[in-house]
GULUM-251654 format. One record per residue (C-alpha): residue in three letters; residue number from 1; x, y, z. Coordinates in Angstrom, 2 decimals. Each point is the difference from the previous one (the first is absolute). Layout:
<pts>
pt residuo ALA, num NUM, px X, py Y, pz Z
...
</pts>
This chain:
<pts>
pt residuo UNK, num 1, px 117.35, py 83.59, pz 106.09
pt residuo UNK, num 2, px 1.04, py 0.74, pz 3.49
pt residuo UNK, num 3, px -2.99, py 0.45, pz 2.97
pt residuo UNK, num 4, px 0.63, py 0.28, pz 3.58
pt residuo UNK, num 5, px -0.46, py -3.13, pz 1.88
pt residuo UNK, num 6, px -2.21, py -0.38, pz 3.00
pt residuo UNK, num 7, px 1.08, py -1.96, pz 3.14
pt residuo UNK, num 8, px 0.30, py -3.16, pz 0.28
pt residuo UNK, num 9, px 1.37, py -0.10, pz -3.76
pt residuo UNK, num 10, px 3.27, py -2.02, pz 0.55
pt residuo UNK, num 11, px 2.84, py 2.41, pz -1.70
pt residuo UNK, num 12, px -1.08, py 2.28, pz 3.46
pt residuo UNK, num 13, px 1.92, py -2.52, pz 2.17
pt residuo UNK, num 14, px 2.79, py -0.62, pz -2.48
pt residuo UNK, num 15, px 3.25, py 0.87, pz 0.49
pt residuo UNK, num 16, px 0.83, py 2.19, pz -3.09
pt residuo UNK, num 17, px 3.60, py -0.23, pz -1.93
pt residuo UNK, num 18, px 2.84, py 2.82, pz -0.76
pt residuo UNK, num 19, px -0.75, py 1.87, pz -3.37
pt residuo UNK, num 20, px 3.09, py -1.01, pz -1.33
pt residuo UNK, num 21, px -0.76, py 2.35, pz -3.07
pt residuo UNK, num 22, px -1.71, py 3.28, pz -0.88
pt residuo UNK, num 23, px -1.64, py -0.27, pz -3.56
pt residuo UNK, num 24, px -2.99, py 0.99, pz -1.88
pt residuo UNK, num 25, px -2.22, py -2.74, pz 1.48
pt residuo UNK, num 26, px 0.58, py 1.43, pz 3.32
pt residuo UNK, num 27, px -0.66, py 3.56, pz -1.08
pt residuo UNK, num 28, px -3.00, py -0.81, pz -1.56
pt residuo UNK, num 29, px -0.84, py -2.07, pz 3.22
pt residuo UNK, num 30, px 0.31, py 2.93, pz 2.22
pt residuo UNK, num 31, px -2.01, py 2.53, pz -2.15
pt residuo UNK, num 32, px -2.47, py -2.29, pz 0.05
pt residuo UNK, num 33, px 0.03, py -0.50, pz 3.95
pt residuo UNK, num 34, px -0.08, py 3.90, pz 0.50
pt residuo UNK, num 35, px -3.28, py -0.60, pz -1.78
pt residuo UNK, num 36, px -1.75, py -2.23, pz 1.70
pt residuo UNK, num 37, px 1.16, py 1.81, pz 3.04
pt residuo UNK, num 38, px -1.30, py 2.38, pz -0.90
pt residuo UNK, num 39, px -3.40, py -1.01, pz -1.13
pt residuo UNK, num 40, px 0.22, py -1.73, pz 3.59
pt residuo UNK, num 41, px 0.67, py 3.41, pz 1.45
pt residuo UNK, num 42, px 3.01, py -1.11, pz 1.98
pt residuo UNK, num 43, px 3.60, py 1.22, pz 0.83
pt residuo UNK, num 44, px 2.09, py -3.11, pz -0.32
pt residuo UNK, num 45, px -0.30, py -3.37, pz -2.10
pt residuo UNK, num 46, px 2.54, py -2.88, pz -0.15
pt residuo UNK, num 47, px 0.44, py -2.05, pz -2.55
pt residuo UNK, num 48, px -1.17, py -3.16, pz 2.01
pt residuo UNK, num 49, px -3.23, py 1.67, pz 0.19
pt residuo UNK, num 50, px -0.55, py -0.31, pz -3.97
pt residuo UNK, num 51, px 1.50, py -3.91, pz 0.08
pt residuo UNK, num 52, px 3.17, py 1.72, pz -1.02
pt residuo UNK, num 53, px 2.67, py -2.22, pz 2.59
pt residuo UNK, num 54, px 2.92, py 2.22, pz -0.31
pt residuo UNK, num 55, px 1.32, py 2.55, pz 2.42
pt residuo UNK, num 56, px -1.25, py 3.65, pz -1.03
pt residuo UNK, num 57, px -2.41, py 2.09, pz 1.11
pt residuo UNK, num 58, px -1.94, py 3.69, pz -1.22
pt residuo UNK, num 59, px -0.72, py 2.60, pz 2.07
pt residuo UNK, num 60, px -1.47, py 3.31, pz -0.31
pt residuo UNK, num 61, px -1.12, py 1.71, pz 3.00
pt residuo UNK, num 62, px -2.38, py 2.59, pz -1.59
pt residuo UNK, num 63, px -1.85, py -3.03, pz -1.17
pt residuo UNK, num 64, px -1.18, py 2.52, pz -3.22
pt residuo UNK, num 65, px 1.11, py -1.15, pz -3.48
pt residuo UNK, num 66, px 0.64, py 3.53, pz -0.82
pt residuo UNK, num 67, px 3.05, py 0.43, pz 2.42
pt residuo UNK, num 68, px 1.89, py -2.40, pz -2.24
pt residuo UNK, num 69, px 3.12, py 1.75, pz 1.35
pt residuo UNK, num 70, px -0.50, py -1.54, pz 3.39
pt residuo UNK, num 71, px -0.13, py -3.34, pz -0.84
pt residuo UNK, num 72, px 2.87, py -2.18, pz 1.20
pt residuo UNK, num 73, px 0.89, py -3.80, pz -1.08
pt residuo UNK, num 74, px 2.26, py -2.05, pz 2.76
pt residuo UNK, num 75, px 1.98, py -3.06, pz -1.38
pt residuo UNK, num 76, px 1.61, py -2.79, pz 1.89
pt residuo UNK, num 77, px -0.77, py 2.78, pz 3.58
pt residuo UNK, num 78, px 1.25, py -1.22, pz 3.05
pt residuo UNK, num 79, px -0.68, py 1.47, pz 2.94
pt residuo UNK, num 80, px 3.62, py 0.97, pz 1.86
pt residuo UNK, num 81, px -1.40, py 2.15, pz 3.11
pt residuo UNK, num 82, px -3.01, py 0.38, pz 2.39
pt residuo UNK, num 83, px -0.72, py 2.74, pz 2.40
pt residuo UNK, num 84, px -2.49, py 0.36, pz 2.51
pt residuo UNK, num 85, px -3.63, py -1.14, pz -0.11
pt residuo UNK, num 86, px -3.61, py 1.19, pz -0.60
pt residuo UNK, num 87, px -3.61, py -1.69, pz -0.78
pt residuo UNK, num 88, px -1.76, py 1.32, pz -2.77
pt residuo UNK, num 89, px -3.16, py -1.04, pz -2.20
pt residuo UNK, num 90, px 1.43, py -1.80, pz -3.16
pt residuo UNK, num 91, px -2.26, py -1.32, pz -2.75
pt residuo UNK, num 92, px 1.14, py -2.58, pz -3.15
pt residuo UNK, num 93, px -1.50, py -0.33, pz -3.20
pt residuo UNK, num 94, px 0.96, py -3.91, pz 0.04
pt residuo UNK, num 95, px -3.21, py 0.24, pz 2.98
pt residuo UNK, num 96, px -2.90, py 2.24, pz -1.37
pt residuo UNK, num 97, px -1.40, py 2.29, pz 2.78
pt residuo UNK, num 98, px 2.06, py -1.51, pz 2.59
pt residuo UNK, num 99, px 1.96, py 2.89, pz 2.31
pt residuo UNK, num 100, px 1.15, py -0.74, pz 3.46
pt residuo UNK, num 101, px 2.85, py 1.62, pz 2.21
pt residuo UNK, num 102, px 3.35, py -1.94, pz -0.32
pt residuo UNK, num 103, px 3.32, py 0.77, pz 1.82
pt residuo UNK, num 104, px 2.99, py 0.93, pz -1.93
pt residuo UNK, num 105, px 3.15, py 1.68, pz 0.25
pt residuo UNK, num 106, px -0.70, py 3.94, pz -0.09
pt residuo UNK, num 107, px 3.76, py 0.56, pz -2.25
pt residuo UNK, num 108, px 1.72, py -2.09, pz -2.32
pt residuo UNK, num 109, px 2.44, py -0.10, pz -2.48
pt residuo UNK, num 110, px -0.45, py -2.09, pz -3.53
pt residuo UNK, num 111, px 2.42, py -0.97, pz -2.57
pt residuo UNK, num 112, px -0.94, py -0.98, pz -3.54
pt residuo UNK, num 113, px 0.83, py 1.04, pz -3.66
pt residuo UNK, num 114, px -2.38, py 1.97, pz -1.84
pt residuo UNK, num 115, px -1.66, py -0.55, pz -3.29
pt residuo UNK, num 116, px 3.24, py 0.95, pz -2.01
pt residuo UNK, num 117, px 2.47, py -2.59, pz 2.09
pt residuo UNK, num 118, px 1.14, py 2.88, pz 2.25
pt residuo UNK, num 119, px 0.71, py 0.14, pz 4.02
pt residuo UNK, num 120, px -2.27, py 1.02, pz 1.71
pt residuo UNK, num 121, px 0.31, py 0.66, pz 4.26
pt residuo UNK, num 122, px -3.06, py 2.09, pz 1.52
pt residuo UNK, num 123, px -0.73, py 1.00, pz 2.97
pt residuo UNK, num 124, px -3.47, py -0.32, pz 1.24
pt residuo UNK, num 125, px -2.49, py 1.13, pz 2.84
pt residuo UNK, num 126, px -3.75, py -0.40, pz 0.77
pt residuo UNK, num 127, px -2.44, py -1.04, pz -2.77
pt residuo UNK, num 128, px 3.29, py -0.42, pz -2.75
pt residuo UNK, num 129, px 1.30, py -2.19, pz 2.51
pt residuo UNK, num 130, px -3.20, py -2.32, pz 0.53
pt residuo UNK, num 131, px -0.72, py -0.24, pz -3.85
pt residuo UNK, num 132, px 3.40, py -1.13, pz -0.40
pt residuo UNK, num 133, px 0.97, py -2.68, pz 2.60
pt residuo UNK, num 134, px -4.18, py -1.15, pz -1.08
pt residuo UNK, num 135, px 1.06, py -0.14, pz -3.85
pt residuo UNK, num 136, px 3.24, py -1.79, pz 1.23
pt residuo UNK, num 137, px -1.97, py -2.43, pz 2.11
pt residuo UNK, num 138, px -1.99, py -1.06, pz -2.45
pt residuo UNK, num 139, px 3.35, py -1.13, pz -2.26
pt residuo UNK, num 140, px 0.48, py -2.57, pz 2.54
pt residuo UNK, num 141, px -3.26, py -1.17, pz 0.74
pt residuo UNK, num 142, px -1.00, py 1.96, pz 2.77
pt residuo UNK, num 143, px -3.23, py 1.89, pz 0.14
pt residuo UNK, num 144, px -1.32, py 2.48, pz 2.46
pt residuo UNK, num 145, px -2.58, py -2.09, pz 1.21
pt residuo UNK, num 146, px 3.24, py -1.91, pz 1.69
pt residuo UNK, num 147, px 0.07, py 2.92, pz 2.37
pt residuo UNK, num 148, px -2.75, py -0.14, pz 1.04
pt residuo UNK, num 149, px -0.78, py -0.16, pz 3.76
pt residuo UNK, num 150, px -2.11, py -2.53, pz 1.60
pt residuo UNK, num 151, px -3.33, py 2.35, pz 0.49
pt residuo UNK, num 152, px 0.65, py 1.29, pz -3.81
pt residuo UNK, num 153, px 0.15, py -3.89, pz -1.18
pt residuo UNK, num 154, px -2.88, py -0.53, pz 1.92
pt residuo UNK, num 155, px -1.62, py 3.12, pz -0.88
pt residuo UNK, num 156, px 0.88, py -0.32, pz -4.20
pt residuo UNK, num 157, px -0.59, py -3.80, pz -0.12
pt residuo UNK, num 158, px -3.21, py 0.06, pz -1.23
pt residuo UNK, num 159, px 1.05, py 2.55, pz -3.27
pt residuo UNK, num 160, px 3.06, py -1.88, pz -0.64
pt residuo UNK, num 161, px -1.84, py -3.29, pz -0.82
pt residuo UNK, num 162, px -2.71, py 2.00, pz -1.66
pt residuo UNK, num 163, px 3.40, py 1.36, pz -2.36
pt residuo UNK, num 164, px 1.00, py -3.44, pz -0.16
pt residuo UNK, num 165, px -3.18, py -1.68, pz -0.88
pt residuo UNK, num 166, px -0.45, py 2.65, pz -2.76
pt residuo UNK, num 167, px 3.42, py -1.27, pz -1.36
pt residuo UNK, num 168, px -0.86, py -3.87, pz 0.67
pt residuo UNK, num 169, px -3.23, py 1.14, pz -2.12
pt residuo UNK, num 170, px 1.60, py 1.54, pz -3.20
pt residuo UNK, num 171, px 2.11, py -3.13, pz -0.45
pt residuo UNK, num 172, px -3.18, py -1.99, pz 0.36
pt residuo UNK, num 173, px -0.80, py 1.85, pz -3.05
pt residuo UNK, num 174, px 3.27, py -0.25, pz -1.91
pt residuo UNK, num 175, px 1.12, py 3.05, pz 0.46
pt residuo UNK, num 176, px 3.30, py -1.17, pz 1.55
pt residuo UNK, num 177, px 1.12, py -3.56, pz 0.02
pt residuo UNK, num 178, px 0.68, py -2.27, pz 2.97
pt residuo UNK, num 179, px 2.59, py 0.84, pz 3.02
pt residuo UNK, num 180, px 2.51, py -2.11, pz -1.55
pt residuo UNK, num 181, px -0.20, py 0.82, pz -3.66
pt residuo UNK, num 182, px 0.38, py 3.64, pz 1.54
pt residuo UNK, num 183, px 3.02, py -0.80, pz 1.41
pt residuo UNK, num 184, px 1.65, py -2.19, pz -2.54
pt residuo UNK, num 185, px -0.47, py 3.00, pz -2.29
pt residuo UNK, num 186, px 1.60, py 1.94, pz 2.71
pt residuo UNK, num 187, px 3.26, py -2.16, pz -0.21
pt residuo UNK, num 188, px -0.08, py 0.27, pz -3.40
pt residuo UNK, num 189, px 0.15, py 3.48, pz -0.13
pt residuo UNK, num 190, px 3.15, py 1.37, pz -2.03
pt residuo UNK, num 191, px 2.66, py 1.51, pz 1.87
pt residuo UNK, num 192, px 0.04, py 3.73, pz -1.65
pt residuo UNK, num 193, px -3.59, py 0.62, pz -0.29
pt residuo UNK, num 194, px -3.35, py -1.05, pz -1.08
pt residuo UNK, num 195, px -0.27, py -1.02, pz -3.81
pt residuo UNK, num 196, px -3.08, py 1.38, pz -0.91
</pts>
């Protein structure tokens, strides 16, 4: 059963794989992440943020499970152009409560297939663009708290180890296994989606 992951889980910092293949598993995997998105009330979830380490993302900017018809799913993206720049408050469901202004590109301009294997090119401004270079970021290990500047690190320090020891805690009690079992299950992981 897939949950979202709270910082420092390791699959955040891993550097997720191609989908090399589009199949059931993976459709089932992505209903299942619009879910917990959102239950989490957010607009965006990648798949590293449910221990998933391959590249694809979910977004639906109207963050309400009855616009079904806005929700988007970005395979393999890759981010080909950047315009322009803006700060804006950004928020992650990988760190509970934590929101901070962060620097980004204001346009951009993703490519990725889409749930049935198909091109995809868009165009994007604004909040569209943040969610998608965040999503992105996170299939490569990056996280928002990376952008941080110094007085936000300094400012945010104290609720990122309070995230972190409330991760360290649940695998005190079993509820995920050590760092490195994490990861060797991570490198494990089949190639065209998650198995159960």
């Amino acid at each position: 059963m897939l949950r979202i992951v709270s910082y420092p889980h390791p699959a955040l910092r891993y550097e997720s794989r191609p989908v090399t293949q589009i199949d059931d598993r993976l459709r089932a995997a992505v209903r299942a992440m619009f879910d917990l998105m959102y239950e989490a009330h957010g607009i965006g979830l990648a798949a590293n943020q449910v221990a998933i380490p391959l590249q694809f993302f979910v977004i639906n900017l109207s963050a309400d499970p009855e616009q079904r018809d806005q929700e988007q799913v970005f395979i393999n993206p890759e981010i080909v152009k950047r315009h322009s720049t803006d700060e804006f408050e950004e928020g992650c469901l990988s760190f509970p409560a934590l929101y901070a202004k962060v620097q980004r590109p204001r346009k951009v301009r993703v490519r990725a297939y889409d749930l049935q294997g198909n091109d995809l090119s868009v165009e994007a401004d604004e909040l569209y663009a943040r969610a998608l270079q965040h999503e992105t970021d996170h299939l490569h290990g990056r996280l928002f708290v990376d952008l941080f500047d110094p007085t936000i690190k300094t400012n945010t320090a104290g609720k990122i180890r309070d995230i972190e020891q409330s991760f360290r805690d649940s695998q005190e009690r079993g509820e995920y296994p050590p760092d490195d079992e994490i990861r060797r299950q991570l490198d494990a992981w089949p190639e065209f989606g998650p198995t159960a």
